[in-house]
C-alpha positions as CSV (number, residue, x, y, z in Angstrom):
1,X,17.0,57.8,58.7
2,X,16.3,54.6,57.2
3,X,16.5,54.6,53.0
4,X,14.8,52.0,51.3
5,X,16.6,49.5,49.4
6,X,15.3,48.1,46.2
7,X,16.3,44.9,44.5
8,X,14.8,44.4,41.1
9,X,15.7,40.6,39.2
10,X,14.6,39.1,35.9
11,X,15.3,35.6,35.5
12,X,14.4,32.2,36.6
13,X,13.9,31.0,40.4
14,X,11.8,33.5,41.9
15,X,8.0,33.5,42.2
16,X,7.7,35.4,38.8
17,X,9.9,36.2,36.0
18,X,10.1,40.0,37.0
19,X,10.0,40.9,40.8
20,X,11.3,43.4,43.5
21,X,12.7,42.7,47.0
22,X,12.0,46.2,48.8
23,X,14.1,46.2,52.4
24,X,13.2,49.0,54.9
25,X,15.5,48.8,58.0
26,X,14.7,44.9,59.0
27,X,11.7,44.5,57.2
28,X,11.2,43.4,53.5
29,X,8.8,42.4,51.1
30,X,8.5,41.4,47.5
31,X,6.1,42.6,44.9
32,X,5.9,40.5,41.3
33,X,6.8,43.6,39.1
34,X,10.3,44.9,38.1
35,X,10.5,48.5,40.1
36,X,13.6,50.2,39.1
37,X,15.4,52.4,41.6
38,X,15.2,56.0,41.2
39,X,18.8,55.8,42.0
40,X,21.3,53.4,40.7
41,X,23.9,51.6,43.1
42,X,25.1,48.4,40.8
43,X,24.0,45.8,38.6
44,X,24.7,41.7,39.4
45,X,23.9,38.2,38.3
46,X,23.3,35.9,40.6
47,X,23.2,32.1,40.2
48,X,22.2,29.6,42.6
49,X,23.0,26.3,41.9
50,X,21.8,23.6,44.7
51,X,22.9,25.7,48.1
52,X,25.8,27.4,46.3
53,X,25.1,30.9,45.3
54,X,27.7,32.9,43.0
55,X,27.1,36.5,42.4
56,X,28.8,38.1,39.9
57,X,28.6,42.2,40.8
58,X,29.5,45.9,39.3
59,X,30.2,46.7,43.5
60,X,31.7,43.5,45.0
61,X,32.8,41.6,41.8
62,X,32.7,38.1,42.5
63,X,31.3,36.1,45.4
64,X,30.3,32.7,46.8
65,X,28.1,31.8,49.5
66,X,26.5,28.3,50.5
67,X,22.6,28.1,51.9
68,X,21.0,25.6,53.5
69,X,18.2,25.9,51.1
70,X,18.3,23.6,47.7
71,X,17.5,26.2,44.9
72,X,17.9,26.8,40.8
73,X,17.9,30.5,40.1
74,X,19.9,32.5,37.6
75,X,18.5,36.1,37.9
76,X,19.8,39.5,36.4
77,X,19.5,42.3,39.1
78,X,19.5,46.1,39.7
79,X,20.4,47.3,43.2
80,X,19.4,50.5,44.4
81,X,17.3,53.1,46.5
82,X,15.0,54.9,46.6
């Protein structure tokens, strides 16, 4: 059985100020509202700067990645399911 994943950010660089990435299996979507998870996995920050992304998180600690994509985003987030 797939769960559904929610990621709920505040912050700068998305679409709107408070959104939500929902995953289901390979599929996701985003809606421009903060939904919080009825349960709780971790918090994070995240801040991409240019195509390098740290994240800053209660499960993995800290983390670099590099994307092809230039972005400016510094977003609090709740990860979680439903």
């Amino acid at each position: 059985m797939n769960q559904t994943k929610i990621f709920a950010e505040l912050g700068y660089g998305n679409d709107t100020f408070c959104n939500t990435e929902i995953e289901k299996g390979k599929y996701e979507h985003r809606v421009p509202k903060f939904i919080i998870p009825k349960k709780i996995e971790g918090i994070y920050f995240r801040f991409w700067v240019w195509k390098r992304v740290f994240v800053v998180s209660s499960n993995d600690g800290f983390s670099f990645s590099r994307k092809d994509r230039v972005k400016l985003k510094i977003l609090f987030g709740i990860e979680g399911r439903r």
